[in-house]
MDAnalysis code that builds the backbone (N, CA, C; Angstrom):
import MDAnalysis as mda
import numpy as np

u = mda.Universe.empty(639, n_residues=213, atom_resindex=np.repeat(np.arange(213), 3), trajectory=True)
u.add_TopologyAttr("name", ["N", "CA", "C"] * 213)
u.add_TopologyAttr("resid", np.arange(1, 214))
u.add_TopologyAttr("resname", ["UNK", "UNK", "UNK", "UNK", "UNK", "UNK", "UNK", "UNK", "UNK", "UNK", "UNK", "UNK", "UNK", "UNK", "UNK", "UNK", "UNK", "UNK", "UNK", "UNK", "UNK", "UNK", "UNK", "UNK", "UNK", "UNK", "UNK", "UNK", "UNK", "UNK", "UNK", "UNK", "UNK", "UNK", "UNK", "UNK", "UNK", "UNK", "UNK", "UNK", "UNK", "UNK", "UNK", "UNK", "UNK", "UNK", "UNK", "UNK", "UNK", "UNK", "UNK", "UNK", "UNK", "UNK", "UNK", "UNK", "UNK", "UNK", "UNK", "UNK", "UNK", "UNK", "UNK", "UNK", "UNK", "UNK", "UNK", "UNK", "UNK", "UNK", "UNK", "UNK", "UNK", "UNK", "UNK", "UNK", "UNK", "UNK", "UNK", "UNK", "UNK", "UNK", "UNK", "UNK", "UNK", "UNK", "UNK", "UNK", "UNK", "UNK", "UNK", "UNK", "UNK", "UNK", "UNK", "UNK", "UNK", "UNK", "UNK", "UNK", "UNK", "UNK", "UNK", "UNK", "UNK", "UNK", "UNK", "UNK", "UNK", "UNK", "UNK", "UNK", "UNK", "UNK", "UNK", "UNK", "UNK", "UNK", "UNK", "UNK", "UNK", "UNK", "UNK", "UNK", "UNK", "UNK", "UNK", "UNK", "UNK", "UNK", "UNK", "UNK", "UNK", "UNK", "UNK", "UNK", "UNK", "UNK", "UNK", "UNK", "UNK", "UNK", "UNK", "UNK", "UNK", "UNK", "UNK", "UNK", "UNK", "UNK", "UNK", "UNK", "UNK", "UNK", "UNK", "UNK", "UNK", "UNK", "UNK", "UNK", "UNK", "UNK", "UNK", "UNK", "UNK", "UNK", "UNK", "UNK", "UNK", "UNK", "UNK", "UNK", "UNK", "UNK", "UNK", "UNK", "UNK", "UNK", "UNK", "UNK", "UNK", "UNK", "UNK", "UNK", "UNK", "UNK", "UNK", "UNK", "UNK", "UNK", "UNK", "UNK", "UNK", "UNK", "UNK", "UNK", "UNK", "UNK", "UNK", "UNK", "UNK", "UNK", "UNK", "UNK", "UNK", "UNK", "UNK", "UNK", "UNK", "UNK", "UNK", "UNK", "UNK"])
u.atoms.positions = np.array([
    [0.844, -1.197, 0.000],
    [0.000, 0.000, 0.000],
    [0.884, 1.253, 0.000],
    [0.396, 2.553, -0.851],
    [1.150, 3.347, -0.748],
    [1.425, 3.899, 0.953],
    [2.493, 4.876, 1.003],
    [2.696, 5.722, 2.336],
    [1.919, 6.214, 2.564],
    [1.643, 7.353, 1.395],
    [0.516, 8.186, 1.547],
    [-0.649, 7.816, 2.766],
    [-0.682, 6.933, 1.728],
    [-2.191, 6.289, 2.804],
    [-1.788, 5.963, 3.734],
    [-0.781, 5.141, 4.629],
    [-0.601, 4.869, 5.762],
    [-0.626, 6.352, 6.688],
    [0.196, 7.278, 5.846],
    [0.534, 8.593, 6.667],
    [-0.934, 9.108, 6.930],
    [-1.906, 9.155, 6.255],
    [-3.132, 9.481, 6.275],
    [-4.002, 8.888, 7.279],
    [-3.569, 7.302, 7.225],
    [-4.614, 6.501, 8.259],
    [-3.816, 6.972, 9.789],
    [-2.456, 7.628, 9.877],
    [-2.123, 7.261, 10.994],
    [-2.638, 9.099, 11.521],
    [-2.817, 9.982, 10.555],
    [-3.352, 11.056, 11.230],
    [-4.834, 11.050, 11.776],
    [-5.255, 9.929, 11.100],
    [-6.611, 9.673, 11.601],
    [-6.785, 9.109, 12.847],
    [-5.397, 8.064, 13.071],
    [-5.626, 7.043, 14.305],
    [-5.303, 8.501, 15.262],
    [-4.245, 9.542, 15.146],
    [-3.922, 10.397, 16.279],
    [-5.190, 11.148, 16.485],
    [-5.686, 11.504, 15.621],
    [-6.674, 12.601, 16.006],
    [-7.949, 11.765, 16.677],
    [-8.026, 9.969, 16.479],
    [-9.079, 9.601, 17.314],
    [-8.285, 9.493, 18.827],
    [-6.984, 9.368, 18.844],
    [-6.563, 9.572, 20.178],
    [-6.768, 10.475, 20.915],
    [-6.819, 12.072, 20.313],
    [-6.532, 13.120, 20.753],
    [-8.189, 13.067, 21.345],
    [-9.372, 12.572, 20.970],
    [-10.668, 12.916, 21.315],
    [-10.928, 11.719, 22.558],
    [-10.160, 10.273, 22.701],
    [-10.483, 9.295, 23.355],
    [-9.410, 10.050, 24.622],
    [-8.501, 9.702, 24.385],
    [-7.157, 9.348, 25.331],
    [-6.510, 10.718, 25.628],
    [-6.097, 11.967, 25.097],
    [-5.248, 12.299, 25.064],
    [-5.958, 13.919, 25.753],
    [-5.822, 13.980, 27.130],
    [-6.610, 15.111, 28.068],
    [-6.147, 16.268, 27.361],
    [-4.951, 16.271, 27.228],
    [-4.339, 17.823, 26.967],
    [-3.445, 17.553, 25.848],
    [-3.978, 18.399, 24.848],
    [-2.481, 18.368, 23.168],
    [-1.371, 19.037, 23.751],
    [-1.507, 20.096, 24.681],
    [-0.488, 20.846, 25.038],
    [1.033, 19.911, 25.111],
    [0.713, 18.616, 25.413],
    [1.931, 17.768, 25.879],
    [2.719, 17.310, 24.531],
    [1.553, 17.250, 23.134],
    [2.506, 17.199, 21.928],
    [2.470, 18.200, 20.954],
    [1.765, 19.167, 21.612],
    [1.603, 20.608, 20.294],
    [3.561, 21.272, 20.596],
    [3.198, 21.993, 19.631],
    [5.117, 22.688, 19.241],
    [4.882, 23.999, 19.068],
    [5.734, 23.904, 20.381],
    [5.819, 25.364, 20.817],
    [7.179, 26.065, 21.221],
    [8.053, 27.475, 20.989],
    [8.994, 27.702, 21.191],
    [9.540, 27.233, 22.718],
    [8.554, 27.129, 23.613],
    [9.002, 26.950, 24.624],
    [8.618, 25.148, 24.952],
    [7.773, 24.110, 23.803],
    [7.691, 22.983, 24.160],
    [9.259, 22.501, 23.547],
    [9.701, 23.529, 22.148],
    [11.007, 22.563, 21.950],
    [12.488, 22.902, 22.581],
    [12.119, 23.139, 23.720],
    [13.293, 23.097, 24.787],
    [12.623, 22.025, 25.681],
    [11.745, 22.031, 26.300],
    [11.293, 21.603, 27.507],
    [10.403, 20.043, 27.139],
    [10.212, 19.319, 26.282],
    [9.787, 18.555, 24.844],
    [10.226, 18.558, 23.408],
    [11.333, 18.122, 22.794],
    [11.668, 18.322, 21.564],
    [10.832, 17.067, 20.687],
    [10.702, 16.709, 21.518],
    [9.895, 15.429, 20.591],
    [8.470, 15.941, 19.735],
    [8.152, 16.910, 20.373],
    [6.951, 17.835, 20.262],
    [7.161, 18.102, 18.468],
    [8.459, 18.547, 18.377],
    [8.353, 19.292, 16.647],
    [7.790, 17.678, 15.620],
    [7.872, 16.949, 16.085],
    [7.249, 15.680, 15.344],
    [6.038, 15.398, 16.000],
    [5.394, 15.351, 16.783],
    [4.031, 14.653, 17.213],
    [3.208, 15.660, 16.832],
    [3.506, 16.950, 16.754],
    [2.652, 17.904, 16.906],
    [2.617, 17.939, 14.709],
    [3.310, 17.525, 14.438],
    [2.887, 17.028, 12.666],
    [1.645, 15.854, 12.648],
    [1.477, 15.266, 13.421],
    [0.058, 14.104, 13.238],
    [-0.988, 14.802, 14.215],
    [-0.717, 15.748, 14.765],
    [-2.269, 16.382, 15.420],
    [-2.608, 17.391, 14.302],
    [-4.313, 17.310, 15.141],
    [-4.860, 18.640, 14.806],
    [-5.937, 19.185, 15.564],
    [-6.299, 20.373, 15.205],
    [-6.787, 21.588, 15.900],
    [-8.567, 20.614, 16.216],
    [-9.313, 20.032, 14.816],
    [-10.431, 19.693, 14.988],
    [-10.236, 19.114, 13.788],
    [-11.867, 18.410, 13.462],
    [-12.194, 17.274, 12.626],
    [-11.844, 18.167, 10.893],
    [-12.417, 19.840, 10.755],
    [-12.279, 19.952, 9.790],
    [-10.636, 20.540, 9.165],
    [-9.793, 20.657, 10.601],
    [-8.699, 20.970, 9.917],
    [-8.162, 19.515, 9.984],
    [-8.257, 18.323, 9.993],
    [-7.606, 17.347, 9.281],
    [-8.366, 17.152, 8.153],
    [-9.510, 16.911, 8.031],
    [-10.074, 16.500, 7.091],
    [-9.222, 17.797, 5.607],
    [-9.136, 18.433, 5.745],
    [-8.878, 19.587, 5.084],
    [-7.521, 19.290, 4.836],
    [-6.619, 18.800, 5.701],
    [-4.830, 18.586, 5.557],
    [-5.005, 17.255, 4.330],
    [-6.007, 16.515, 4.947],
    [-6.051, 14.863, 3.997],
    [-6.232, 14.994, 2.641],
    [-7.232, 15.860, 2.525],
    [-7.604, 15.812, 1.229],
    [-6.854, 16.416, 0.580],
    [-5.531, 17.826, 0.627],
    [-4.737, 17.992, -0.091],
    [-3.348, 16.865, -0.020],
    [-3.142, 16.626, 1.119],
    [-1.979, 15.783, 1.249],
    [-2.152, 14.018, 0.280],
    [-3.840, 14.107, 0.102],
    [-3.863, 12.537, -0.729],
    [-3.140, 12.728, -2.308],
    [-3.481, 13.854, -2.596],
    [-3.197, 14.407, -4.206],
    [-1.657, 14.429, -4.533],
    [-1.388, 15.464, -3.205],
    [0.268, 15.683, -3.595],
    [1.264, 14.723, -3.530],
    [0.578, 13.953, -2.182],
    [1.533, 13.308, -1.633],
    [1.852, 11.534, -2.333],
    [0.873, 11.363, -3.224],
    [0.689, 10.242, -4.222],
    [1.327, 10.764, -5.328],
    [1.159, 12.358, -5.923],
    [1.851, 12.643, -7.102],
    [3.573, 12.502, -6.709],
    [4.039, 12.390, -5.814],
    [5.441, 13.019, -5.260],
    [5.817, 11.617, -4.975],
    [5.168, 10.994, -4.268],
    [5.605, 9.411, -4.216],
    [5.640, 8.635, -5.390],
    [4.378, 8.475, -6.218],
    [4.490, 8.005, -7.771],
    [5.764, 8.623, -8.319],
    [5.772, 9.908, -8.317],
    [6.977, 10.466, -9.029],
    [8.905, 10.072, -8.694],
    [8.637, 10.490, -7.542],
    [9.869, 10.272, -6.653],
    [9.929, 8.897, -5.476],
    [9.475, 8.336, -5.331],
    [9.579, 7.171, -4.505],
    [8.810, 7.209, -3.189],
    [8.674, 6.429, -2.328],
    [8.373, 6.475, -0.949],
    [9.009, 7.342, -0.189],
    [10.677, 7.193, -0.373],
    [11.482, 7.778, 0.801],
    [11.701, 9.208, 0.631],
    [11.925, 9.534, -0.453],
    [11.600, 10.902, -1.030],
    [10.809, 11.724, -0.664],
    [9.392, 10.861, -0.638],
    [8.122, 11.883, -0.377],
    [8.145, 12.322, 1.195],
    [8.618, 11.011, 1.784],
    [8.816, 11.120, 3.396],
    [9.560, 12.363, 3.904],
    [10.680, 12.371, 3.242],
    [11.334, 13.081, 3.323],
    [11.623, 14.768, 3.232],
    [10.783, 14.985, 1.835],
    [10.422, 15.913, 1.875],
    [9.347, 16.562, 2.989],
    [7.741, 15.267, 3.012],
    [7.198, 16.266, 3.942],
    [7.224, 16.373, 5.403],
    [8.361, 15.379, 6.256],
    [8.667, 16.058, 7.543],
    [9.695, 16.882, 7.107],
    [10.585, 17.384, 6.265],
    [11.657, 18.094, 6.645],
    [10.583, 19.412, 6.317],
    [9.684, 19.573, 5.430],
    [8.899, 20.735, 5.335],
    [8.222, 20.455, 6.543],
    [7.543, 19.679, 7.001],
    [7.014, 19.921, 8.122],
    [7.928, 20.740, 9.780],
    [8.810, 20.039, 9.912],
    [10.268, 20.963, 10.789],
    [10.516, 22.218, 10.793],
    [10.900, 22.190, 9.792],
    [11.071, 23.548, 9.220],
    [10.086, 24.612, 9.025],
    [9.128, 24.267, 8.852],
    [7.947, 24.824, 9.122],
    [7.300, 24.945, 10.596],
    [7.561, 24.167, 11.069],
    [7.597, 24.749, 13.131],
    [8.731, 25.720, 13.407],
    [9.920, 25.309, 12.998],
    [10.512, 26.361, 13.321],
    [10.878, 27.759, 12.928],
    [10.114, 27.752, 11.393],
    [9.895, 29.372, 10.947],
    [8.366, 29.878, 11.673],
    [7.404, 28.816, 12.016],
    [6.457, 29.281, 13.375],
    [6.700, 30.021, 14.159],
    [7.495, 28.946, 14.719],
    [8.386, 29.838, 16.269],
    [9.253, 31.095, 16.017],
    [9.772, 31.342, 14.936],
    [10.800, 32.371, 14.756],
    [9.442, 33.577, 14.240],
    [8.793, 33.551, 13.857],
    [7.678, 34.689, 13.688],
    [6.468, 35.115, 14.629],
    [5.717, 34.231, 15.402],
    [4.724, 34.044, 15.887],
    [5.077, 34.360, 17.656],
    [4.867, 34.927, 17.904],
    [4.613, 35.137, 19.892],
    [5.172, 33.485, 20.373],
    [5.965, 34.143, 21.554],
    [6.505, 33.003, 22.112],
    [5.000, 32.217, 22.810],
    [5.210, 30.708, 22.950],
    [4.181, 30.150, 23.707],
    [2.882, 29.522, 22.861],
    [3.064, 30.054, 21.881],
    [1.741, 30.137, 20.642],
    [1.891, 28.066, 20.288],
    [0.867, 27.766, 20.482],
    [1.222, 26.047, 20.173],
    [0.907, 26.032, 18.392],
    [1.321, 24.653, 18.083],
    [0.805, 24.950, 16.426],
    [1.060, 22.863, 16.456],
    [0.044, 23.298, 15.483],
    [-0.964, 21.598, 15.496],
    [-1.133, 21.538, 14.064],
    [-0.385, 20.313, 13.754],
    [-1.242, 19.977, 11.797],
    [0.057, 19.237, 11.102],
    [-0.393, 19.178, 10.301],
    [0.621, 18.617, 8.627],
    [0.719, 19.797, 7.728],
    [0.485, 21.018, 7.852],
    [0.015, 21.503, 6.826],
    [1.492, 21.897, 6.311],
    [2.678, 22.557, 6.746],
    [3.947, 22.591, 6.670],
    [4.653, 21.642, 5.486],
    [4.005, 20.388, 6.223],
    [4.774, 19.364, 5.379],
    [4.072, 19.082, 4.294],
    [2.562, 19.496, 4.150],
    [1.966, 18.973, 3.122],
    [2.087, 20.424, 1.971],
    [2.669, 21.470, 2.342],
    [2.760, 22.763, 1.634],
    [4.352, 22.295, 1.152],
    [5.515, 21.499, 1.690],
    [6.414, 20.724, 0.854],
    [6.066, 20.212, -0.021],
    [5.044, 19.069, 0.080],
    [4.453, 18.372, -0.617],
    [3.815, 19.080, -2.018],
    [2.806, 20.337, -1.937],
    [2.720, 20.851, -2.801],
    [3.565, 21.673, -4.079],
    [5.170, 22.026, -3.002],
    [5.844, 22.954, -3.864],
    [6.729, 21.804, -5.047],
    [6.666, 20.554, -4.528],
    [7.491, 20.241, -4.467],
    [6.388, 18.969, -6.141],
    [5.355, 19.079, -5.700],
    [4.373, 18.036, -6.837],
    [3.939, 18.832, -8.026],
    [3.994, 20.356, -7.687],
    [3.508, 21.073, -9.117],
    [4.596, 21.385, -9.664],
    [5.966, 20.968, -9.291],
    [6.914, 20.536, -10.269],
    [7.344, 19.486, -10.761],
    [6.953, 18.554, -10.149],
    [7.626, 16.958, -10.766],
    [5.919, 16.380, -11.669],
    [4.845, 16.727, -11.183],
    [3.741, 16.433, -11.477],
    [2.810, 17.265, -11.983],
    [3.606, 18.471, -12.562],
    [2.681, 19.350, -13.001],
    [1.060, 19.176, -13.683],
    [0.764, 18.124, -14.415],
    [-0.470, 17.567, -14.692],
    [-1.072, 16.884, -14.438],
    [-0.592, 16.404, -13.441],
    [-1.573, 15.664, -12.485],
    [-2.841, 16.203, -11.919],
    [-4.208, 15.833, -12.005],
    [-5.187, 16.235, -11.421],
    [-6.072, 15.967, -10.167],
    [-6.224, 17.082, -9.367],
    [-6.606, 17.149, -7.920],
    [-8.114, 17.865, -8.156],
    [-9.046, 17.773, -6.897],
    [-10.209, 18.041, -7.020],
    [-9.796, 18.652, -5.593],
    [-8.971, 18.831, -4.985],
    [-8.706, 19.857, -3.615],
    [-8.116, 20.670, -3.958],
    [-8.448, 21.688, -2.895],
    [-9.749, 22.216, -2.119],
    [-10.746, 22.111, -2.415],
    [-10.833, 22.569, -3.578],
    [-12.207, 23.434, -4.501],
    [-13.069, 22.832, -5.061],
    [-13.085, 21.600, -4.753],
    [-14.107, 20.086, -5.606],
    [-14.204, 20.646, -6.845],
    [-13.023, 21.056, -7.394],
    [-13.424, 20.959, -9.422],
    [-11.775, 20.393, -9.182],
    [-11.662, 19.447, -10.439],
    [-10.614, 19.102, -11.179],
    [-9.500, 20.091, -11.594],
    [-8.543, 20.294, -11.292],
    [-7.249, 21.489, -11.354],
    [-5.790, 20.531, -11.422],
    [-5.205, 21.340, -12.382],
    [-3.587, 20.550, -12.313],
    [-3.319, 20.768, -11.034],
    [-1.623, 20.443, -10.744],
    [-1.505, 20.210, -9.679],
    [-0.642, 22.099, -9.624],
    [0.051, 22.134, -10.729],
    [0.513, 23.500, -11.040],
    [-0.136, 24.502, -10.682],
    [-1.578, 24.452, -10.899],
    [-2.758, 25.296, -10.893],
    [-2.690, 26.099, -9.635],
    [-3.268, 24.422, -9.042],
    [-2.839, 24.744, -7.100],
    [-1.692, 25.538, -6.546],
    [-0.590, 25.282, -6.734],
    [0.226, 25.228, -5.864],
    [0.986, 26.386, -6.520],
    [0.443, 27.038, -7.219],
    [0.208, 28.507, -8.076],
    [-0.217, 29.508, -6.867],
    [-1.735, 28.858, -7.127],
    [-2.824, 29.441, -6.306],
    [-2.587, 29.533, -4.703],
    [-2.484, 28.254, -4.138],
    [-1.912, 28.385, -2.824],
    [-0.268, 29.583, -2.518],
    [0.496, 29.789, -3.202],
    [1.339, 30.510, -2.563],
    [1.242, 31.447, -3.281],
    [0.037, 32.057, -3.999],
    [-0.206, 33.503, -3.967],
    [-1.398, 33.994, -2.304],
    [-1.437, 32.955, -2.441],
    [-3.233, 33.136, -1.211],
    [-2.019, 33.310, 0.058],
    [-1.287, 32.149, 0.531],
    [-0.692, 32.516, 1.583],
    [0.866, 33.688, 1.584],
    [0.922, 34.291, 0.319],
    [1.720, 35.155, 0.385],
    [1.075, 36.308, 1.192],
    [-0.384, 36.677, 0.308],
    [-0.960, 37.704, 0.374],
    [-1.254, 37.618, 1.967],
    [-2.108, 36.467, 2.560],
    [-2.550, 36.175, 3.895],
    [-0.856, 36.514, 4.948],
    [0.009, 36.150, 4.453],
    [1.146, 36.558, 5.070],
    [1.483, 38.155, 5.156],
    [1.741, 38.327, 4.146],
    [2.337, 39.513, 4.371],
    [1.258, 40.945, 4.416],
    [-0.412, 40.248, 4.009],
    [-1.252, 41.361, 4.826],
    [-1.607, 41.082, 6.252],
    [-0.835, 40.062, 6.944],
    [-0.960, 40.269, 8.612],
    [-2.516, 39.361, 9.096],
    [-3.069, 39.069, 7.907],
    [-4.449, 38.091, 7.952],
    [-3.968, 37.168, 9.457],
    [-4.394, 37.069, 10.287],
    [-4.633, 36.545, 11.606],
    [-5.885, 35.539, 11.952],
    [-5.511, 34.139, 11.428],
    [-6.725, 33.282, 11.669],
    [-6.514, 31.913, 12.524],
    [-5.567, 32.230, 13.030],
    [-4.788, 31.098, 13.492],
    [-4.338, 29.888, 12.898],
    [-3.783, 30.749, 12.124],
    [-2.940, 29.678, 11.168],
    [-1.263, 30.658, 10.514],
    [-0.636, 29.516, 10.617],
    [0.603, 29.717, 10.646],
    [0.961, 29.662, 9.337],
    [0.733, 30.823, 8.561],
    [1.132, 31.036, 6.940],
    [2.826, 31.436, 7.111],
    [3.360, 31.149, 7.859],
    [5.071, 31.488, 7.881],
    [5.096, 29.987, 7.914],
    [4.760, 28.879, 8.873],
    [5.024, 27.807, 8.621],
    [4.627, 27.113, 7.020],
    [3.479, 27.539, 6.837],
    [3.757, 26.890, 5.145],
    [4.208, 27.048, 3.933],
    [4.630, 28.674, 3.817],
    [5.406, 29.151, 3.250],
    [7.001, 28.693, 3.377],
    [7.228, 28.417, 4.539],
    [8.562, 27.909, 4.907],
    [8.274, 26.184, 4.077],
    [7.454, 25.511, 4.523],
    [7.727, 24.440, 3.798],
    [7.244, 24.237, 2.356],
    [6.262, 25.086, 1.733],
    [6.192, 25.715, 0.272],
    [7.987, 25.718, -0.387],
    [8.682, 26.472, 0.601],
    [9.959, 26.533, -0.483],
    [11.161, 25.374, -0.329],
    [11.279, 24.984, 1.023],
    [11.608, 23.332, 1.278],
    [10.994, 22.713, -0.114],
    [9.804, 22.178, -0.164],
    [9.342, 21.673, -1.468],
    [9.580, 21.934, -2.770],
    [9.918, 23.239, -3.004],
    [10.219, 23.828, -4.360],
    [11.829, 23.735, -4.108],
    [12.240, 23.484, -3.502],
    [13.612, 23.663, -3.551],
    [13.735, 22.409, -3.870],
    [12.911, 20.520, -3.412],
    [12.778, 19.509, -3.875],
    [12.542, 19.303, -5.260],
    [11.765, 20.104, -5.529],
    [11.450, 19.847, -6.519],
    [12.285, 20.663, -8.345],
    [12.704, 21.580, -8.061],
    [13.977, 22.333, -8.655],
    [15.219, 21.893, -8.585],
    [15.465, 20.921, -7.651],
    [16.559, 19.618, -7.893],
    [16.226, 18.497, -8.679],
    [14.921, 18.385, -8.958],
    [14.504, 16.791, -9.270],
    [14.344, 17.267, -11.402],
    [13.782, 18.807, -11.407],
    [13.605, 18.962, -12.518],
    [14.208, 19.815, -13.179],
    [15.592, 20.154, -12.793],
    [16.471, 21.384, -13.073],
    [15.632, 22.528, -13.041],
    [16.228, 23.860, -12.572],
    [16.245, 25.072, -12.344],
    [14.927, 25.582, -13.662],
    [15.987, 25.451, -14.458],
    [15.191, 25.928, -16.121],
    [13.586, 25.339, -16.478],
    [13.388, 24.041, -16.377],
    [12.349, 23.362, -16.490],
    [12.067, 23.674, -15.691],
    [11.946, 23.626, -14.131],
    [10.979, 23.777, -13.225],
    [10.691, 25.104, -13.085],
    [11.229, 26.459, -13.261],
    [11.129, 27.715, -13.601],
    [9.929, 27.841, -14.953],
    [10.313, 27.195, -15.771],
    [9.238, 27.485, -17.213],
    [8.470, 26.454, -16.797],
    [8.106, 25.274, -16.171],
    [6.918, 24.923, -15.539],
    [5.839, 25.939, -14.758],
    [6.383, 26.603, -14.078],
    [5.728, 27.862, -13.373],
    [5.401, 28.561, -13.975],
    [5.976, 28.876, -14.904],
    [5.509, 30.752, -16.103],
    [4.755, 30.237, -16.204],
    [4.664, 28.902, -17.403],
    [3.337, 28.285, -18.208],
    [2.477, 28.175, -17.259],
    [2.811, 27.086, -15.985],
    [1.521, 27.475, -15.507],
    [0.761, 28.571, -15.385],
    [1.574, 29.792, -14.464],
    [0.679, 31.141, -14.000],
    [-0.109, 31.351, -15.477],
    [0.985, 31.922, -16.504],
    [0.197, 32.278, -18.124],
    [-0.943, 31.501, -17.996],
    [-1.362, 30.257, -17.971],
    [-2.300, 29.437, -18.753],
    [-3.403, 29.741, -17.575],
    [-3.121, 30.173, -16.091],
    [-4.072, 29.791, -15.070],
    [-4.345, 31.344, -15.061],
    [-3.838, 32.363, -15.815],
    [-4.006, 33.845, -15.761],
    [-5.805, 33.586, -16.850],
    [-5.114, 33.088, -17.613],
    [-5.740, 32.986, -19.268],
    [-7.679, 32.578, -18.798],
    [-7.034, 31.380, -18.123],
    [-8.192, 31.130, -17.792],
    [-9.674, 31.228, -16.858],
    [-8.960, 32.672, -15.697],
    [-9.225, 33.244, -14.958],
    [-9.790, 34.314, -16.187],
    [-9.570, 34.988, -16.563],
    [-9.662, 36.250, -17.778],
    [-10.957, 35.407, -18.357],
    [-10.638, 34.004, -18.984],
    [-11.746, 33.367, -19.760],
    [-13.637, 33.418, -18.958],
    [-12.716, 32.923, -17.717],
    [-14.266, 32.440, -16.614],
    [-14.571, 33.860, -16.356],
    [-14.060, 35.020, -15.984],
    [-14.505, 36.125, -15.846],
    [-15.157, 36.994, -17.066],
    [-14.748, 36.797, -18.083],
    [-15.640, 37.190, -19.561],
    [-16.477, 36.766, -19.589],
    [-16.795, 35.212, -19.389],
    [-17.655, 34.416, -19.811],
    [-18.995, 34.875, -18.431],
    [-18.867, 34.844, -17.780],
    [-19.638, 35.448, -16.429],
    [-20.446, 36.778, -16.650],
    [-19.073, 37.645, -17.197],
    [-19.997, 39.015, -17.264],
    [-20.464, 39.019, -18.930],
    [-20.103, 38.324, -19.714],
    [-20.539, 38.213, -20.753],
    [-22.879, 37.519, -20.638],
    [-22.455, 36.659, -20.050],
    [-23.710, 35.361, -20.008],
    [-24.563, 36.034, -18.717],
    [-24.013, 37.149, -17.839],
    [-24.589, 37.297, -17.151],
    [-25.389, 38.816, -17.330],
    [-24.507, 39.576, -18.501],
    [-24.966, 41.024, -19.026],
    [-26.428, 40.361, -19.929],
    [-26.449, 39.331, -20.287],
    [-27.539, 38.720, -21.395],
    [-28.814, 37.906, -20.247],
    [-28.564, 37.918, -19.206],
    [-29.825, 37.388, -18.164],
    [-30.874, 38.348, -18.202],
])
């Protein structure tokens, strides 16, 4: 069976822990002050989450990418990439965010996962987020314009857009090794061009069909 799926079933088995067994996350959430006092924390606190819809929400992008990146690149590869984006992504958390602040999820590692699949897998097709069919380019276009903007306009939702941005470029940095600089660079233009094009298209077509109602 792929990883993917194991990695998937086992965020499921934690998060039924976290509701049966587990009184307080505080003991595996990652926090500047849990990874002195708990270092084990920067890994456990990658298989929790906040509630039912922020895993459900991590799964369904992490099934897409994380199958395109494994098909593409192997098992150990994919592993690899998305805890080291996941790490790295706690600890650009901690280096931005108020000391004490806990942070819970995959999303780090699965934003590796993305930078790292709309280059080796650029046509591969995902129906996450947005339940329509989208390359994988499309996405992972779209996602690090959304969390640029959510970043650097100060958007405050409790969510750690420094952590996925940090593992956004972990991933692209995977993935710009796997497909040279040049190709994986003109993978991106084409994409944005073609996902500009077609934004321009659906918006004509809207005010076009909708000036005629």
């Amino acid at each position: 069976m792929k990883l993917t799926y194991w990695l998937i079933l086992l965020m499921f088995v934690v998060f039924f822990l976290q509701i049966f067994f587990i009184q307080s996350a505080e003991s595996f959430a990652f926090s500047s002050i849990s990874m002195i006092e708990r270092p084990w924390t920067i890994l456990t606190s990658v298989f929790m989450h906040a509630n039912l819809l922020h895993l459900l929400s991590n799964v369904f992008v992490f099934f897409f990418f994380g199958l395109a990146v494994e098909e593409e690149m192997g098992k150990g590869k994919m592993l690899l990439v998305f805890l080291l984006g996941a790490v790295l992504g706690n600890i650009a958390s901690i280096a931005v965010y108020p000391a004490g602040v806990l942070f819970l999820g995959a999303s780090a590692g699965i934003f590796a996962l993305v930078g790292t699949g709309m280059l080796v897998r650029p046509l591969d097709w995902s129906v996450a987020p947005f339940l329509l069919p989208l390359p994988l380019i499309f996405l992972g276009i779209i996602y690090a314009v959304l969390n640029i903007y959510a970043f650097t306009s100060g958007v405050d939702e409790g969510i750690s857009y420094a952590g996925h941005l940090a593992g956004l470029v972990i991933g692209l940095a995977f993935g710009f090794r796997y497909t040279g600089f040049r190709k994986g660079a003109k993978r991106i233009v084409l994409g944005a061009i073609a996902l500009i094009i077609l934004l321009m298209a659906i918006i004509f077509a809207l005010s076009y069909f909708g000036a005629g109602v």
